[in-house]
N, C-alpha and C positions, 0 to 999 in steps of 0.2 A: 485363277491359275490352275485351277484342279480339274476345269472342265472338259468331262469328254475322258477321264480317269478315273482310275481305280485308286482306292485309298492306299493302294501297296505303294503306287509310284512317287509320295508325296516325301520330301525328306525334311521328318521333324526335325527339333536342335535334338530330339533326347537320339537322334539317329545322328546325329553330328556329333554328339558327346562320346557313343563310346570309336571316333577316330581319335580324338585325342589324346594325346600321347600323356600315358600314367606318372606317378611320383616315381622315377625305379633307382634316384637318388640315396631314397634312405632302405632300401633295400638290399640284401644281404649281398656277396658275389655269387656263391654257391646259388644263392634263385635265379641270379641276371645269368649264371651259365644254362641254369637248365632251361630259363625260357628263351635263349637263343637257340638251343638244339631243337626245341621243340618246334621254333622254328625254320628249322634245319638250316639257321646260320649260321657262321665260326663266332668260336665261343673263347678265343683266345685274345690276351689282351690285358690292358689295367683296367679295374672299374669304369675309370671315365668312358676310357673306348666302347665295352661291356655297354654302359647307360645309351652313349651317342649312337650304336649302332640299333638299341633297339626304339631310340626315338625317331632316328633315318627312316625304319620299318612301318615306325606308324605313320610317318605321314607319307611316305609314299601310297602306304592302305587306306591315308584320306583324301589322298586326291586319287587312288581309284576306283575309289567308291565314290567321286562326285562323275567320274567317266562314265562310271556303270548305270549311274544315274540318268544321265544325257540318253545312253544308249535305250535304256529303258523304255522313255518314251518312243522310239520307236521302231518297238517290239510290240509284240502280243503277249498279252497280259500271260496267258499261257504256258508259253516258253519262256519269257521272266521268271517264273516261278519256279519251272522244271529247274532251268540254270541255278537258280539261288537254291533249291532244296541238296542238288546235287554237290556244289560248291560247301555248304554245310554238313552234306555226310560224310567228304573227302579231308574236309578240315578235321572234323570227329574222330575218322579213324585213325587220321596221322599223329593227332592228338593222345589218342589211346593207345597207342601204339608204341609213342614214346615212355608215357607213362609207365607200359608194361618194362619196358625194356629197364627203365631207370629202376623200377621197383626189383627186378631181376638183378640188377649190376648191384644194390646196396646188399639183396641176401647172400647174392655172391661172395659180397666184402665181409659180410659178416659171420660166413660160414669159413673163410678163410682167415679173417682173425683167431675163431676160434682154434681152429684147426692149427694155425700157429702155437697158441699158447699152451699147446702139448708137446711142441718140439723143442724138451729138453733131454740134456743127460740123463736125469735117473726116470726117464717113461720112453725114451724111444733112442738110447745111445748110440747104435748104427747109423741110423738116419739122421741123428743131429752131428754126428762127429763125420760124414759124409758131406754135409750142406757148408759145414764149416769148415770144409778145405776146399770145398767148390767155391763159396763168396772167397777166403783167402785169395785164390786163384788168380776169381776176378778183379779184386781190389788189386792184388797185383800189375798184372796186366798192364790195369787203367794207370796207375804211378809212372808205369816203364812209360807207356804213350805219351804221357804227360812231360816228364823226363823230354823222350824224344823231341815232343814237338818244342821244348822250348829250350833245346840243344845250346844253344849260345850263351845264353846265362849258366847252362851246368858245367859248359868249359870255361866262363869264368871264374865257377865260383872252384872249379876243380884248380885252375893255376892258382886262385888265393892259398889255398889249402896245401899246394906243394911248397910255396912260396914259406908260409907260415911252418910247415914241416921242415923244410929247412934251416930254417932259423930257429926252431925248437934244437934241433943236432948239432948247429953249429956251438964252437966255444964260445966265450968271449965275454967282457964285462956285462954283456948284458944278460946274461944266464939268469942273474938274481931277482932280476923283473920278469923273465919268462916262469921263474918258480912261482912268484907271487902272482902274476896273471895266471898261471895253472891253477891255483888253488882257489884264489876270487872265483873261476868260471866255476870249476868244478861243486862248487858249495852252491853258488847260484842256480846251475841248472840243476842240481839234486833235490833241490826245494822248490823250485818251476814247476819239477817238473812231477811231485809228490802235490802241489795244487793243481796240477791237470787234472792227475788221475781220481782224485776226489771231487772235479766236479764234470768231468767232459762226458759222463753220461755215459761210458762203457759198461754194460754191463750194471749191476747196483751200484758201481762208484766204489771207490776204496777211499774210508774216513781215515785219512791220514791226518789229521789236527789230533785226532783223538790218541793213535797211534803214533803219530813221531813227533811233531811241530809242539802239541802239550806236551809230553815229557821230556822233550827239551829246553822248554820255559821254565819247567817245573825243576830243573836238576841244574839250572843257572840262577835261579832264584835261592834255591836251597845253599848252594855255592857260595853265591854273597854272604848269605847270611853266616853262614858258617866261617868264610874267610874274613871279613869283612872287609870285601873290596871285589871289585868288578874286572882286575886287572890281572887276568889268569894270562902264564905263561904261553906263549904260543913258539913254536907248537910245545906239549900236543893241542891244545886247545882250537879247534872245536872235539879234535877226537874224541879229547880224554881232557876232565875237568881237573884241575889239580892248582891248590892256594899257592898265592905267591912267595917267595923266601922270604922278600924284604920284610921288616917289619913295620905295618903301617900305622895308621891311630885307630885306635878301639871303637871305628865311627860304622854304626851301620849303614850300608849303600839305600842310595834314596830309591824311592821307588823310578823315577825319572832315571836314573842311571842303569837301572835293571834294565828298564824298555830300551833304551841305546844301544846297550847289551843283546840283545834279540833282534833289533830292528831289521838287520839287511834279511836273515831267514827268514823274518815275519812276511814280511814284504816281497819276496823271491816270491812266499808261496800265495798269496794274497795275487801274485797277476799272473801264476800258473792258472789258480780259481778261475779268473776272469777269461783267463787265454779258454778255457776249457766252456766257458758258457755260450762261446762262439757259433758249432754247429745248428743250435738253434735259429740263432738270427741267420745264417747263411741261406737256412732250409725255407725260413717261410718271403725270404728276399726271392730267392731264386723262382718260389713257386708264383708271386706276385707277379715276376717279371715276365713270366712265358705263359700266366694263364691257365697252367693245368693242374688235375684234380693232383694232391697230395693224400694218399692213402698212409697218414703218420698222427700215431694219438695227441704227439701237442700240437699239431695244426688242427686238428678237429675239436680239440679241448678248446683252442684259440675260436675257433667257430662256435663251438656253443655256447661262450661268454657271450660272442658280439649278437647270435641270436636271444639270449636272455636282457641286454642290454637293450635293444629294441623294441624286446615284450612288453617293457616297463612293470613289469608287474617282481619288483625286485625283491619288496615286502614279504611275500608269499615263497622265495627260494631258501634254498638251503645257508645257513651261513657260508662256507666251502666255497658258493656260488659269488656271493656279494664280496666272497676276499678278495675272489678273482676277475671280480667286475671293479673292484677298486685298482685293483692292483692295473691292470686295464686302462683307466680312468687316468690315473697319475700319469704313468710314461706317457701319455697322449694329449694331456692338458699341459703339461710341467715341462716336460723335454729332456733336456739334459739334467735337471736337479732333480723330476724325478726319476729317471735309471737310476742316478746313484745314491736317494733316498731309500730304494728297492733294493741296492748291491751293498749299502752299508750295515744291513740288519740281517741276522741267518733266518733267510726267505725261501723255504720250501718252494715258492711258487715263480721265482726268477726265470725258469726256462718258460714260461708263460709271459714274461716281461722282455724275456730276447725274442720269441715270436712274435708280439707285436711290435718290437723294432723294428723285424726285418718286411712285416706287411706294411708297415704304413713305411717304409723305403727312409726309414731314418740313414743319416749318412754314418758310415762305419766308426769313423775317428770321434764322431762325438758319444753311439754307443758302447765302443769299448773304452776310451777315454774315463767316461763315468763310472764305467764298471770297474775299472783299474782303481780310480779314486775312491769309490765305496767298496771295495774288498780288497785294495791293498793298503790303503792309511785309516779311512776311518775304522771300518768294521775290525780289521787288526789290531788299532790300539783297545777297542772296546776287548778285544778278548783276552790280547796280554795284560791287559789289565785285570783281568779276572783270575786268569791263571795267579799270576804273580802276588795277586791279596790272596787267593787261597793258600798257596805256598807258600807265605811268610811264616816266618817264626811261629812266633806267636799262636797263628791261627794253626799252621801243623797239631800246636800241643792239643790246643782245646780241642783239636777236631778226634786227636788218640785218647784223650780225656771221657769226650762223650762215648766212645765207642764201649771206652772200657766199665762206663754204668749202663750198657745194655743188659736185663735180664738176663741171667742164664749163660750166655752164650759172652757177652761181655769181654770178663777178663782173659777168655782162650783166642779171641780175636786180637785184644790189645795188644796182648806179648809177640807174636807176629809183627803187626804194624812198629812197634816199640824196635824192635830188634832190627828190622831192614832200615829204619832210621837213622841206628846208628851205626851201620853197616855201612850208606851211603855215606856219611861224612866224614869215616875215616878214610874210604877212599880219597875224600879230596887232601888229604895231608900226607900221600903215598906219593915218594919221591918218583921221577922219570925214569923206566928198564926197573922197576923192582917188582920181580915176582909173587902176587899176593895169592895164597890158596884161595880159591873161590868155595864159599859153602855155602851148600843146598839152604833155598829160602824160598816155600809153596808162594809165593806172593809173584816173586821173578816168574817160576816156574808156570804158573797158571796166566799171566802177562805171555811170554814166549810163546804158550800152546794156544790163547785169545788170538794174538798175531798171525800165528801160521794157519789156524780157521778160517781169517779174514780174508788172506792173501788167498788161499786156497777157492775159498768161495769166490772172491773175486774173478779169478782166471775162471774158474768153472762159466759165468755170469756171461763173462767176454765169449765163450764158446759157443752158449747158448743166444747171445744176442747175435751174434756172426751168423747164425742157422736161421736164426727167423729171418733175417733178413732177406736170407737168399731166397729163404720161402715167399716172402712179403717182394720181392724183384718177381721172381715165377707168377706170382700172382697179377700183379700191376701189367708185365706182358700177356698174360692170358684176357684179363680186362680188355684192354688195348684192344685187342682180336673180336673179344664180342662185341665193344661197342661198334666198330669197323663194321 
């Protein structure tokens, strides 16, 4: 079969083998994109597509390489070789070329992260308070467009709303239902909307459980105990806490009735939380579904999990590493029990658990569903449960007890504690309209200035994350342009 040939022309199987088309299943997207570009193919798509386009590539490059084959024999040995040495410097440099290019686009990214993580407030306040009325701008803008293009729902929901306003103004027996739905909403969405902002990732988040949702478990639990009874006049109640006239039986409120007591707040804020865990899953949904690179730290955090997961070398990472290869693990094995396995316990790592919802294209209703039910019922009752055993009776004393046989310092701490204790529980025996002198108590005092830190820091966070952003858009467009 060979005779009369050169041993170049002879096609072994180990010259068959590398047409064959590779594993590129269990390989990562981020590799399946670059080795589409590299063969300057489009690189957009879902994995599957990603895998089928680059197995299309190889067999096409196996049958023609069995053409080139044919053609071979009848050529000269000669200019078969020129062709093929030629064909292999062409593939090389375009090869290297890309290489460089990719290796340029990541220092790029990496010089403009940092560069980012300088534009704050207190190191460059011109510049960040500039970028963050330019993203303003833009987010605006994009609302109003949005708005416009989908005009027929905002005139419906505009006539609802005139509709509903008049009936607010109008007289009538039904007035005393429009007060009571005012007051349902109003409570509702101020607790909605105090669990947004503590988990929707603006800025550092504002810990509002710690700030408002605990110390109001904490000052209805106190309540009970002090009244004993859970049936505080309303109004003012929730304003203002205040024991009831009647006189009831000397029965302490069970713990089950405390939680009844808090339930609807609990809860309001528990699927604010959830509503707030949202833009996660939207970002890495979106980015699955169009193919393109996402320059965003929990999508790339999400990518170095699934590149650790495939190492297998899991032994050898950092703990950190394995929490979030677990965490990983569950929502992708489990489904819907475990999202809400991961949204029922306080999980530092959940916006790592909404990113791989939104890549592997979980459908929405089942991972907000979950999420709702692991951070508005379960994980909820775990914590008003907590609150409300530490607030009990009882536990208050021994806790001013212990404080007050600390070394030293001890009994100048307890008389403080002691005093706003009993400060608060005469307020609950202070009739409705009576004017109580308020007196100076460092404990309030230092509470109030903690608060306005927060809230402070907060906005500052919001300002500062608006600025990078714009930075982190300017950048992703200048990208765009080199890779082009």
């Amino acid at each position: 079969a060979t005779r009369g040939r050169s041993s170049n022309h002879v096609v072994t199987s180990d010259q068959n083998d590398t047409f064959a088309a590779p594993k590129y299943a269990s390989k990562t997207v981020a590799w399946l994109r670059k080795e589409l570009r590299s063969r300057e193919l489009s690189a957009t798509g879902l994995k599957v597509d990603l895998v089928a386009r680059l197995e299309a590539a190889d067999e096409k490059m196996s049958s023609s390489g069995n053409d080139v084959h044919v053609r071979r024999t009848q050529l000269v040995d000669g200019e078969a070789n020129k062709s093929q040495e030629e064909n292999s410097a062409n593939a090389g440099s375009e090869k290297s070329r890309t290489a460089d290019t990719d290796v340029a686009l990541k220092r790029q990214r990496e010089m403009d992260r940092l560069e980012r993580e300088r534009i704050v407030l207190w190191r460059q306040p011109i510049t960040t308070i500039q970028y963050f009325i330019l993203e303003t701008a833009i987010l605006f803008h994009g609302y109003l467009l949005r708005l416009w293009q989908n005009k027929g729902k905002v005139l419906i929901c505009l006539v609802l709303t005139l509709q509903l306003v008049w009936l607010y103004h109008t007289p009538g027996a039904h007035q005393q239902y429009v007060v009571f739905m005012e007051k349902k909403l109003h409570w509702c969405a101020y607790w909605v909307f105090l669990g947004i902002l503590s988990s929707v990732g603006l800025g550092t988040g504002l810990h509002t459980f710690l700030l408002y949702l605990g110390p109001h478990i904490a000052q209805v639990t106190m309540a009970a105990y002090e009244c004993s009874s859970v049936n505080f006049p309303q109004p003012p109640y929730p304003d203002q806490i205040i024991c009831p006239d009647i006189d009831e039986t000397d029965v302490t409120p069970s713990i089950w009735a405390i939680i009844a007591k808090v339930r609807l707040e609990a809860c309001m804020w528990g699927i604010g939380t959830a509503i707030g865990e949202l833009p996660p899953y939207f970002m890495a949904r979106a980015a699955r579904l169009s193919g393109d690179d996402v320059d965003d730290e929990e999508f790339e955090e999400f990518e170095e999990v699934q590149q650790a997961r495939s190492a297998g070398n899991l032994a050898q990472q950092d703990w950190s590493t394995r929490a979030k290869v677990a965490v990983t693990k569950l929502v992708e094995r489990v489904g819907f029990l475990g999202i809400m396995a991961c949204a029922s316990i306080p999980n530092p790592l959940f916006d790592l658990a909404g990113v791989t919802c939104g890549y592997l294209l979980v459908p929405f209703w089942t991972f907000f569903g979950a999420t709702c039910i692991g951070k508005a019922v379960i994980k909820m009752h775990i914590q008003k449960l907590f609150i409300i055993t530490i607030f009990s009776e009882h536990h208050i004393e021994t806790i001013v007890n212990l404080i007050g046989q600390l070394p030293k310092v001890g009994p100048s701490l307890q008389a403080p504690f002691q005093d706003f204790l009993e400060k608060q529980k005469k307020k609950f025996h202070i009739k409705p309209g009576t004017n109580v002198p308020t007196e100076p108590n460092w404990l309030s005092y230092i509470f109030e200035k903690v608060l306005l830190l927060m809230v402070a820091y907060f906005i500052l966070s919001i300002v500062n994350s608006m600025a990078q952003s714009y930075h982190k858009r300017k950048a992703k467009e200048r990208q765009g342009k080199q890779r082009v």
